[in-house]
LOTOR-242554 format. One line per 10 residues: number of its first residue (from 1); for each residue x, y, z of C-alpha. Coordinates in nm, 2 decimals. Layout:
N
NUM) X,Y,Z | ...;
***
This chain:
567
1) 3.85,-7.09,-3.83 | 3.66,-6.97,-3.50 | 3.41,-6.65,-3.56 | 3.39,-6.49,-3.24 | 3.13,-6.20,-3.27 | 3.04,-5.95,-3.50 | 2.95,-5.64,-3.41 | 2.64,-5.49,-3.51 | 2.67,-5.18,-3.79 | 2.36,-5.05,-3.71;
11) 2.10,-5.00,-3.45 | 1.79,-5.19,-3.52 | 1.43,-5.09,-3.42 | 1.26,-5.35,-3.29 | 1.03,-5.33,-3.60 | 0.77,-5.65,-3.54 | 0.61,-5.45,-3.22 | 0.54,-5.11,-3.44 | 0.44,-4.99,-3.81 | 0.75,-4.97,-4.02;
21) 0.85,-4.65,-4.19 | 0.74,-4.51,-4.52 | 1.09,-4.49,-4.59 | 1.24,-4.78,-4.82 | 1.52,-4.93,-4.59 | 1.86,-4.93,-4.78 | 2.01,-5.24,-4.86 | 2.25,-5.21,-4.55 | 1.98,-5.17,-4.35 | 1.78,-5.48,-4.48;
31) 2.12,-5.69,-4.46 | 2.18,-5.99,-4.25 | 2.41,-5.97,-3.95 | 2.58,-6.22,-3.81 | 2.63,-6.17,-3.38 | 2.78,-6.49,-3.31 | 2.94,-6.74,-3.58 | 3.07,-7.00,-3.36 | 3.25,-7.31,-3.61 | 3.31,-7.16,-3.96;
41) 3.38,-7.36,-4.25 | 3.32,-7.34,-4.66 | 3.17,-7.62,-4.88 | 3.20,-7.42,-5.22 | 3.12,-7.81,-5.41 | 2.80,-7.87,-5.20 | 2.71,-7.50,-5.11 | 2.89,-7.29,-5.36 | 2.93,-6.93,-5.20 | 2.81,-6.97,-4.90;
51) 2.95,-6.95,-4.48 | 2.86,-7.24,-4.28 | 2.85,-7.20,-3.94 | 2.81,-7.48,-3.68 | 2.72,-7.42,-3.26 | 3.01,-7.48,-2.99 | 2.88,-7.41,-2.66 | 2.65,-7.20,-2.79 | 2.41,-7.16,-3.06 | 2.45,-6.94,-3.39;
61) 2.29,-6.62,-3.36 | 2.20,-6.37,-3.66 | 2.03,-6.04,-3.67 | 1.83,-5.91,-3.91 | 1.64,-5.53,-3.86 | 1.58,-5.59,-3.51 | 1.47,-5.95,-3.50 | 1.73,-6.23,-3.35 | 1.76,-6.56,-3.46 | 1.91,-6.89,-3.31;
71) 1.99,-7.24,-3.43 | 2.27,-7.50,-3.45 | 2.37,-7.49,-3.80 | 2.39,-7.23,-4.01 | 2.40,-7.16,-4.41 | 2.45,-6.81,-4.50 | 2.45,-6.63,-4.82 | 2.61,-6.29,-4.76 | 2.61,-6.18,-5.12 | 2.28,-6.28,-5.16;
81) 2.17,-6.16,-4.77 | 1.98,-6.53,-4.78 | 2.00,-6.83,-4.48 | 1.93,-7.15,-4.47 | 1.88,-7.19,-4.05 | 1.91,-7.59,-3.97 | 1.82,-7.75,-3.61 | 1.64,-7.63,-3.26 | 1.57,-7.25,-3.41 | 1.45,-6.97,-3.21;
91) 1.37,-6.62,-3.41 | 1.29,-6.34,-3.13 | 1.13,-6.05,-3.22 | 1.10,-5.77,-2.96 | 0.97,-5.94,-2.62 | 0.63,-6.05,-2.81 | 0.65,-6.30,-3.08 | 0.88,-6.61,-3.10 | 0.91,-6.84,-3.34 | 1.05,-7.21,-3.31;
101) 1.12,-7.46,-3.56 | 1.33,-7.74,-3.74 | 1.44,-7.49,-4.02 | 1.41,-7.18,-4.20 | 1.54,-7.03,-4.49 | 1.50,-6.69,-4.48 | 1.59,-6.36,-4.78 | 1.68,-6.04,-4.60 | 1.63,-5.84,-4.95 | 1.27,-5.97,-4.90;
111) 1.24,-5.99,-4.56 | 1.03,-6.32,-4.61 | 1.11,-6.61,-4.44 | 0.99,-7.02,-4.47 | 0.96,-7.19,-4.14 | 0.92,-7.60,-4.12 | 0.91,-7.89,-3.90 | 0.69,-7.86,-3.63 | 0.66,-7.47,-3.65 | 0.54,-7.31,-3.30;
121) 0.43,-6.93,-3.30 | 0.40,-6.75,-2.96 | 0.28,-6.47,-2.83 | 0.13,-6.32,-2.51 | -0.19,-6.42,-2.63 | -0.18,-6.74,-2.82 | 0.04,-7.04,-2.95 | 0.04,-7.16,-3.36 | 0.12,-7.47,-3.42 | 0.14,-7.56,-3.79;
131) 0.38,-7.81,-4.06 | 0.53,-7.44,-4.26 | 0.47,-7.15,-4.19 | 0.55,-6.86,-4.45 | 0.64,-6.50,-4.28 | 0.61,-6.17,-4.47 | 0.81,-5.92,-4.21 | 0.73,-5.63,-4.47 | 0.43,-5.66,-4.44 | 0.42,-5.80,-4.07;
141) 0.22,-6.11,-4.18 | 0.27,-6.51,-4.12 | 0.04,-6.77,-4.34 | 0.01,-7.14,-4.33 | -0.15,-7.38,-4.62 | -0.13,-7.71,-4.47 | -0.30,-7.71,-4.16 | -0.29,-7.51,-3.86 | -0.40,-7.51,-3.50 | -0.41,-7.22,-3.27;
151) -0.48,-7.20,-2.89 | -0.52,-6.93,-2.66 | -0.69,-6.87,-2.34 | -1.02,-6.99,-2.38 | -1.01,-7.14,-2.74 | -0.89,-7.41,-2.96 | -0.86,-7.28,-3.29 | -0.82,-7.54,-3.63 | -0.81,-7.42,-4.01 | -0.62,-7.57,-4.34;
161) -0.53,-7.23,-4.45 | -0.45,-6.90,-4.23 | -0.31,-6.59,-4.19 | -0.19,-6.38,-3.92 | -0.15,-5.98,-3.90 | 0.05,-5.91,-3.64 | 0.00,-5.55,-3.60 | -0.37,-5.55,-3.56 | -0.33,-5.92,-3.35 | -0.55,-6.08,-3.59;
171) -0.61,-6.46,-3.79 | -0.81,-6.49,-4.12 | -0.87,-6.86,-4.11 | -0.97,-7.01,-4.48 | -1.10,-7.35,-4.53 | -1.21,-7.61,-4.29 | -1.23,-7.37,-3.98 | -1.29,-7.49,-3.65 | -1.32,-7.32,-3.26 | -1.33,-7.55,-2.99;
181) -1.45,-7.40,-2.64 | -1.56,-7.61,-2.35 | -1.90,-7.41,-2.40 | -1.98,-7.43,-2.79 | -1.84,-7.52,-3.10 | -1.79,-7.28,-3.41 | -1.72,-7.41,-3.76 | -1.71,-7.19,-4.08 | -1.62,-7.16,-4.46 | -1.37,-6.84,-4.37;
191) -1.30,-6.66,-4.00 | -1.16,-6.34,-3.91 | -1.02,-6.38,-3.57 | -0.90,-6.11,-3.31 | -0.64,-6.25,-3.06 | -0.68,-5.98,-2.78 | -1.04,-5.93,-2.77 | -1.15,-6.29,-2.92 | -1.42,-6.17,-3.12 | -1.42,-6.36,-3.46;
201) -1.59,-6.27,-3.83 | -1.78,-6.49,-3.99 | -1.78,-6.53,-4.38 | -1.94,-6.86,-4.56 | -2.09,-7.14,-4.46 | -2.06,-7.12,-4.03 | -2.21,-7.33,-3.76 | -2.20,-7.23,-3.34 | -2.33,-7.46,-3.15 | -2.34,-7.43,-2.77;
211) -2.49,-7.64,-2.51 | -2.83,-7.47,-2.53 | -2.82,-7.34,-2.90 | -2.74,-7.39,-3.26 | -2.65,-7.06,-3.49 | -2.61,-7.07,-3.84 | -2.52,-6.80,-4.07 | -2.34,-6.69,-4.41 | -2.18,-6.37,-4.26 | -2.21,-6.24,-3.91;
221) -1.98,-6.13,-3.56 | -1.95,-6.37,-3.29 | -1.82,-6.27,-2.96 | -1.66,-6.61,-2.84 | -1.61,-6.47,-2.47 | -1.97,-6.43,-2.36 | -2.13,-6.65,-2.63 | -2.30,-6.30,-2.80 | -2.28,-6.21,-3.19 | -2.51,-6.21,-3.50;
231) -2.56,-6.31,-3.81 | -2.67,-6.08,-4.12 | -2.69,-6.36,-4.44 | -2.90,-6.67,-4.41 | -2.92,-6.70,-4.02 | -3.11,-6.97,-3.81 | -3.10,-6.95,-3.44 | -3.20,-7.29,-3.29 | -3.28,-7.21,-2.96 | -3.48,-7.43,-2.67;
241) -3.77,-7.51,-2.92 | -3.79,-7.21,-3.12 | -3.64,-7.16,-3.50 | -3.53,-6.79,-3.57 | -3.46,-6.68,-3.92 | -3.43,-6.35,-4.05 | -3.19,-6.12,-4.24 | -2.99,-6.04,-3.92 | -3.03,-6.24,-3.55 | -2.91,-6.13,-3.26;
251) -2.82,-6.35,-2.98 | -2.74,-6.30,-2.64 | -2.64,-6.65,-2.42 | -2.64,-6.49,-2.10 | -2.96,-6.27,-2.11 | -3.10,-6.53,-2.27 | -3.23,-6.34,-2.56 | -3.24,-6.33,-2.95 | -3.37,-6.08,-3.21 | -3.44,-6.05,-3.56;
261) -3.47,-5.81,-3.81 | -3.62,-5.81,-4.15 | -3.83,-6.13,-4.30 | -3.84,-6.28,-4.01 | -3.99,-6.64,-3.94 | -3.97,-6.80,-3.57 | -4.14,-7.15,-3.58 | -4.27,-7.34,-3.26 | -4.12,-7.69,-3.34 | -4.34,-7.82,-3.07;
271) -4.70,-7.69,-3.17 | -4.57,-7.63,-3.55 | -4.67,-7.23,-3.54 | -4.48,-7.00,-3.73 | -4.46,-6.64,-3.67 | -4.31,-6.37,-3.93 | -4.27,-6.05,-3.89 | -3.98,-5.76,-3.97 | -3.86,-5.75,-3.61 | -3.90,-5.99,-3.34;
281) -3.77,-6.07,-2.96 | -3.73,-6.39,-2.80 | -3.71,-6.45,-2.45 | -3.58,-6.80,-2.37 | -3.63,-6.79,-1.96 | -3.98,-6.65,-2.03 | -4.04,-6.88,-2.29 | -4.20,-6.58,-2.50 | -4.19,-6.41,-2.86 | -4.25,-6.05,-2.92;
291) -4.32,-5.96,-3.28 | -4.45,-5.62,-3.49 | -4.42,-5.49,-3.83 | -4.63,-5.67,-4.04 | -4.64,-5.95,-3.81 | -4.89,-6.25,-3.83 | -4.91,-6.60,-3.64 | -4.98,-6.91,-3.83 | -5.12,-7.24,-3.70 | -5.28,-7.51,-3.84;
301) -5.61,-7.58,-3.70 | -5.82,-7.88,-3.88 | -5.56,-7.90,-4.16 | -5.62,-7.57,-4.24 | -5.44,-7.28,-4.14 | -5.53,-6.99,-3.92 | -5.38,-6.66,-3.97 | -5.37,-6.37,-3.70 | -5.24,-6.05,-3.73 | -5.20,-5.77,-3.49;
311) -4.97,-5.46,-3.49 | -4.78,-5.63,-3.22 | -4.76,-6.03,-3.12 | -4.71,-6.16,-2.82 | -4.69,-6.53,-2.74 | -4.59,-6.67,-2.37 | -4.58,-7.02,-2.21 | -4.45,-7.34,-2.20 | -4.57,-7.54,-2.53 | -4.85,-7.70,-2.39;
321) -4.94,-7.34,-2.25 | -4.91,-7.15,-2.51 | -5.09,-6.77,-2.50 | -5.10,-6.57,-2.81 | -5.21,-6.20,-2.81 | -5.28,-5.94,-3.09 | -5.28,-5.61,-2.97 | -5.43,-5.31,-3.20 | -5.57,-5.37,-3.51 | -5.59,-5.73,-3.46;
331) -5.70,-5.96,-3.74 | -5.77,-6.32,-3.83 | -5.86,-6.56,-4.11 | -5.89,-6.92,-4.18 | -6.13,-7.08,-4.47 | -6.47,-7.09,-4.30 | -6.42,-6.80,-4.04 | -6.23,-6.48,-3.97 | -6.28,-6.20,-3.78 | -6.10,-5.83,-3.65;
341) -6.11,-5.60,-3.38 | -5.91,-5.38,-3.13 | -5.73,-5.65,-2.96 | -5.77,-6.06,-2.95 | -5.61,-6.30,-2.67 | -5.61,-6.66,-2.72 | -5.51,-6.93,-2.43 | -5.39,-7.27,-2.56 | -5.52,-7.46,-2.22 | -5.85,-7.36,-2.26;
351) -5.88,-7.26,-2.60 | -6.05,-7.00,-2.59 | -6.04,-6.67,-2.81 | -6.12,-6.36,-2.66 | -6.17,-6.08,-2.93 | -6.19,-5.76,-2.73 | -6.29,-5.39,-2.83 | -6.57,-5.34,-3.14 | -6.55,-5.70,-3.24 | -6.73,-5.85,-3.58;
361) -6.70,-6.21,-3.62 | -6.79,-6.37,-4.00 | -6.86,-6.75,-4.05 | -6.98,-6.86,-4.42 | -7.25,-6.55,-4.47 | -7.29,-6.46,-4.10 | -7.22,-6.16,-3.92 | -7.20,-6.15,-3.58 | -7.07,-5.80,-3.32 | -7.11,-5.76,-3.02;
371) -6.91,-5.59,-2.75 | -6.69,-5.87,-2.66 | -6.69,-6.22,-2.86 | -6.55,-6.57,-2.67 | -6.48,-6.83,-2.93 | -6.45,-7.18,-2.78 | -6.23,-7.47,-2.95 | -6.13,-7.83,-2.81 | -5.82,-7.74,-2.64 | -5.69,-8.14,-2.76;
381) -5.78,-8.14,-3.10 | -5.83,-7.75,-3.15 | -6.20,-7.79,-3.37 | -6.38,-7.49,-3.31 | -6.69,-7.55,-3.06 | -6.91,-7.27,-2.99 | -6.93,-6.92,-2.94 | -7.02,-6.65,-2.70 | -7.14,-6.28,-2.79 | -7.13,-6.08,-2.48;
391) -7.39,-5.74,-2.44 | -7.57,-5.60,-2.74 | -7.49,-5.89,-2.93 | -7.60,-5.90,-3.30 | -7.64,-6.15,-3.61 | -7.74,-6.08,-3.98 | -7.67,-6.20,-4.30 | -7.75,-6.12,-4.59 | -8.08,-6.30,-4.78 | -7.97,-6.55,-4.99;
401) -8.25,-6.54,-5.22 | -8.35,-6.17,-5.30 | -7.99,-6.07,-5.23 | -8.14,-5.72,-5.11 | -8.31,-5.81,-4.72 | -8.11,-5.89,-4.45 | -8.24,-6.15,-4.18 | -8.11,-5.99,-3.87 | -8.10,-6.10,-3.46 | -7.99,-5.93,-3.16;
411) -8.04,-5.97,-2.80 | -7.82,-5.92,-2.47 | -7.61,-6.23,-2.52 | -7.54,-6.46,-2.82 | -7.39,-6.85,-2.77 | -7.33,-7.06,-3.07 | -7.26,-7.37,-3.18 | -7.05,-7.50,-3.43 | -7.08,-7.84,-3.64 | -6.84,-7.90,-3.87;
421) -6.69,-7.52,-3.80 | -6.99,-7.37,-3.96 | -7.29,-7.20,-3.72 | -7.58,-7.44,-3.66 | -7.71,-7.36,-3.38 | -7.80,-6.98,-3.22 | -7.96,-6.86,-2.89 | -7.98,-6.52,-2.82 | -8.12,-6.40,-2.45 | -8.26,-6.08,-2.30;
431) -8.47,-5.81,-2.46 | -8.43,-6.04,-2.82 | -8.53,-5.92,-3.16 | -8.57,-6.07,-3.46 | -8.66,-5.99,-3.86 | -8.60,-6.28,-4.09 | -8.76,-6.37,-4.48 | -8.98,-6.68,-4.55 | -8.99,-6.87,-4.80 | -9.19,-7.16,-4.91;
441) -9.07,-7.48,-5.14 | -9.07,-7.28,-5.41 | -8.80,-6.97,-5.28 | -9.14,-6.76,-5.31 | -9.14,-6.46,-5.03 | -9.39,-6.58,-4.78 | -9.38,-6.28,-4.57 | -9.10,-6.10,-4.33 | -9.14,-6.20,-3.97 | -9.05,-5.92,-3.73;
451) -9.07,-6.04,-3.36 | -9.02,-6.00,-2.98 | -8.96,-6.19,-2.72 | -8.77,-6.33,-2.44 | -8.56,-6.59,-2.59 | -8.48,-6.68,-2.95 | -8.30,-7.02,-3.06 | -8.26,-7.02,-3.43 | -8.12,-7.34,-3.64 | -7.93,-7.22,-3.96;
461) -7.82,-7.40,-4.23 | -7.57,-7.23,-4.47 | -7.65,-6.90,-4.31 | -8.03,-6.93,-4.40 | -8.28,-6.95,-4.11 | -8.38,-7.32,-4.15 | -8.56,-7.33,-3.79 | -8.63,-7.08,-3.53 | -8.81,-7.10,-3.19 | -8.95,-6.80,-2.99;
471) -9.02,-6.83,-2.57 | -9.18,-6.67,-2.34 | -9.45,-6.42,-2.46 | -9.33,-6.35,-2.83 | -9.50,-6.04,-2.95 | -9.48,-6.02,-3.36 | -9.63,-6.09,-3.67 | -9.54,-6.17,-4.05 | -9.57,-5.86,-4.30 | -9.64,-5.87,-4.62;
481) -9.39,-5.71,-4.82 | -9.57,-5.45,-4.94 | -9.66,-5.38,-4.62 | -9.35,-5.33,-4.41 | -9.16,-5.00,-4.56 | -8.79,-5.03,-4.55 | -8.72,-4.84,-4.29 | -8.90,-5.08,-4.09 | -8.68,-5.37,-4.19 | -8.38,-5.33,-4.01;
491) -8.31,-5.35,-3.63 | -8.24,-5.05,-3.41 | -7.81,-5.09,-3.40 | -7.81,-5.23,-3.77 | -7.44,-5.18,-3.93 | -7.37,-5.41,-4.23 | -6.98,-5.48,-4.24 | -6.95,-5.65,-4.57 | -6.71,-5.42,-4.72 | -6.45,-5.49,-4.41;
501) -6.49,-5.84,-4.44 | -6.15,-6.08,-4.45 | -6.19,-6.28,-4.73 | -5.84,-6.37,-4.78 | -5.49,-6.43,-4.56 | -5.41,-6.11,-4.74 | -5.69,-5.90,-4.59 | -5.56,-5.92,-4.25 | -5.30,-5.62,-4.34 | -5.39,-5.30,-4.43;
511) -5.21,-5.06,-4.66 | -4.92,-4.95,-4.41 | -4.86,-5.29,-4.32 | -4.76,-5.38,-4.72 | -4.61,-5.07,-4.78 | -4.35,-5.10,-4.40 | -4.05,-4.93,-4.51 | -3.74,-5.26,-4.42 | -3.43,-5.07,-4.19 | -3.11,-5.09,-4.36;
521) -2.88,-5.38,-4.24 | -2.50,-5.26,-4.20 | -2.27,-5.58,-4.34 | -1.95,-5.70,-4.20 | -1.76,-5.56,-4.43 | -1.52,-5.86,-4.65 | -1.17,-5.88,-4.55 | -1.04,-5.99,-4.86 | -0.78,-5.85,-4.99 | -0.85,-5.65,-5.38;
531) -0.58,-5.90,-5.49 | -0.78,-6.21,-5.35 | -1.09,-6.10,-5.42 | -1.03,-6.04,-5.83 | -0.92,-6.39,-5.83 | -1.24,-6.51,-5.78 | -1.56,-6.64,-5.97 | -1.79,-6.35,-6.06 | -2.07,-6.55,-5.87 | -1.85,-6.57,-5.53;
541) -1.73,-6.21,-5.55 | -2.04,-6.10,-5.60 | -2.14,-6.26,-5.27 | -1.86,-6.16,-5.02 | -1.97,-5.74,-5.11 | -2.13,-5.57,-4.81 | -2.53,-5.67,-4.83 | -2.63,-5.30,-4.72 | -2.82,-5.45,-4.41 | -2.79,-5.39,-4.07;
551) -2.76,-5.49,-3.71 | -3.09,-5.54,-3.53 | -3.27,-5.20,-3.36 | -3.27,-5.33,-2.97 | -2.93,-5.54,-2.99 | -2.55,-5.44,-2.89 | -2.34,-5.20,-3.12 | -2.06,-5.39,-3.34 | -1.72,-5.43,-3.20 | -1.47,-5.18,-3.27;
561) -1.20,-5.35,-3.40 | -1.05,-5.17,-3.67 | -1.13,-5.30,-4.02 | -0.82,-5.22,-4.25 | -0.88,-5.14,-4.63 | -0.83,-5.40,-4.84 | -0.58,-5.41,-5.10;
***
């Protein structure tokens, strides 16, 4: 018997291009229409109860709520509003999506359908490619477990597991996810992906790496048009020869920039500095970091390492070129010398240290001020050299023996030298002054030599005056004790600093720096669904909630795609 055509019962809203009703569809509604039947035969042994329809010149055609399908054979269930669809199949919904395939069977009850043999999924934005495919039309959902690949205008798109929502035109890939672009490649544990827009989510384990960076991160946004996202769990930005860590990184490939907020660490691979801070720029084109809230630079000089703080960092320069600046409050330490004052600038190529504004310099037991201080190193091997105190420049320490006195120098200008980074060497110029204690053998109080003169070179050892020579017409003499008062024993411009001195890598912030109040971080919220999410290990769960942290303060506003409840 030949099936011509059935007409249709009722009209059908093309339901795969718009929400569908609150309204539970009847069953009449939900059933299974057959448009044209072509060859009709029964099988009741092989296919008990069910129509089998064959093509002629044309294919089979059914209907179901608005969605067309085509193949060349056909088994259909009526009672049971099932069908097995066999051979070339085409399933049309609306002018958007169409599906192709070897077979399908699908329940009109259920409106869920199975589609196998070399499943293709199109729409105006993207093909799927994938071995089943398993489509929900309730719930306007399609999901494949064995391997998928999608491709759209820009991007390659590979994952064993995914899911597509075709209302809000978006993939969740699970498992084994991979983005192929002729620009960068993105791998990652689990990815949200938008069709239209192409931004993608990030959740897990997830890799970008483009031609001039490498991003890694455990949740973040990723913009795959202009190379632009962040990353807000566990993210490192390799970028030209800078590492950027930090609770959330921003990165920009076209402005060539990247921030961080929060714990931040950015390490010079080439001169093996590290910088951290709670918020931090880097400029890639001008090779330069920008860094404040508790920030502080360290480097190792000598095997040990040199700490600088400042209430801002700024470091610019090829590697070799390097220039660091502290600006405001600027501190540093290392071992055998540290030092603070308004602001300190510090040029690789020379290597020299400028500390501008009230300086006070400290090696071992001496103090040294002045209103500028230069501090030379070897620019190849970085060993501290020698010194320069510029105008009213000053030295004391305190007496070693009587633990009261203070031997004390000024003059004009100040130069030092360094042996072995500690202060052997001092001559101060111009208008020079000088008290100092005597000793003999026996650490008994000679006298206390108050002098003036021209010229002063003084040779220390372990901060006590082992060796000093006066020139040109010295004017002074050595008091006894008793016979210079105290008020007499101290330099016109004393000020004794002990109480600010760094003695630790800890000293270098103050009280607002350890008490800096972190900005909140806003997550990318989890997409998983309640049902998904219960399923898994406390640990894991526990991991994909929101961290409460947020986007940097100076990068670009999140996407606005539309972030539907879970569940």
């Amino acid at each position: 018997m030949r099936v011509r055509k059935y007409l249709l019962a009722l009209c059908s809203s093309l339901i795969f291009s718009m929400p569908l009703s609150a309204q539970e569809p009847s069953a009449e509604e939900r059933q299974i229409n057959i448009v044209y039947g072509a060859n009709f035969t029964k099988d009741e042994e092989q296919f008990p109860g069910a129509s089998l329809f064959s093509k002629d010149n044309r294919q089979v055609q059914f209907e179901h709520e608005g969605a067309n399908l085509w193949c060349d054979v056909a088994i259909f269930y009526q009672k049971e509003n099932r069908l097995k669809a066999i051979g070339n199949i085409r399933l049309q919904q609306g002018d958007s999506i169409q599906l192709n395939s070897g077979r399908i069977d699908f329940d009109g009850n259920k409106s869920l359908a199975k589609a196998w043999e070399r499943v293709v999924l199109r729409n105006p934005e993207m093909t799927l490619r994938t071995d089943t495919l398993y489509w929900d039309r309730a719930l306007q959902e399609s999901y494949y477990n064995s391997g998928g690949t999608i491709v759209d205008s820009a991007n390659t798109l590979t994952s064993k597991k995914g899911r597509y929502f075709m209302i809000p035109k978006k993939y969740r890939f699970l498992d084994s996810v991979k983005i192929n672009n002729p620009e960068y490649t993105l791998e990652s544990k689990q990815l949200d992906y938008y069709t239209t827009s192409r931004n993608a989510y990030m959740y897990g384990p997830s890799t970008i790496t483009g031609d001039t960076y490498k991003i890694y991160c455990e949740r973040g946004f990723y913009d795959t048009k202009i190379e632009s996202g962040y990353g807000i769990k566990n993210t490192r930005i390799d970028y030209n020869d800078r590492i950027i860590e930090g609770d959330s990184v921003y990165f920009d490939k076209a402005s060539e920039f990247a921030s961080a907020t929060n714990n931040i660490k950015v390490t010079d691979t080439v001169n093996q500095g590290v910088i951290r801070a709670h918020y931090a720029e880097v400029f890639k084109a001008k090779d330069s970091v920008f860094a404040t809230k508790r920030a502080v630079s360290v480097s190792l000089v000598e095997k040990d390492s040199l700490y600088m703080h400042g209430d801002t960092l700024m470091i610019t320069g090829k590697p070799d070129q390097r220039i660091l600046r502290a600006f405001r409050n600027a501190k540093f330490y290392k071992t055998d010398l540290s030092g603070k004052c308004d602001s300190i600038h510090y040029e690789q190529r020379t290597g020299v240290t400028q500390m501008v504004t009230d300086p006070v310099l400290w090696n071992l037991e001496n103090q040294m001020t002045g209103d500028s201080i230069h501090l030379l190193s070897d620019s190849e091997t970085q060993k501290l050299d020698s010194l320069k105190v510029l105008n009213n420049a000053f030295i004391i320490s305190l007496d070693s023996v009587s633990k009261t006195g203070y031997n004390q120098a000024k003059g004009k200008d100040l130069f030092g030298q360094f042996i072995e980074n500690e202060l052997k060497i001092v001559d101060l110029v111009k208008n020079t002054e000088v008290i100092y204690y005597m000793y003999n053998d026996d650490n008994e109080l000679i006298g206390i030599n108050k002098t003036i003169c021209s010229a002063i070179q003084m040779k220390l050892d372990s901060s006590d005056i082992e060796e000093i020579t006066f020139f040109t017409d010295p004017d002074g003499d050595i008091f006894p004790e008793k016979e210079l008062p105290l008020n007499s024993r101290k330099l016109k411009g004393f000020i004794w600093r002990g109480d600010e001195r760094i003695r630790t890598k800890d000293d270098i912030f103050d009280e607002d720096d350890n008490n800096i109040e972190l900005v909140r971080i806003e997550g990318v919220d989890h997409p998983l669904d309640a049902l998904e999410e219960e399923n898994l290990p406390e640990d894991e769960r526990t991991l994909l909630q929101p961290n409460g942290q947020a986007i940097l303060e100076k990068q670009k506003p999140r996407p606005s795609e539309p972030s539907e409840p879970d569940g």
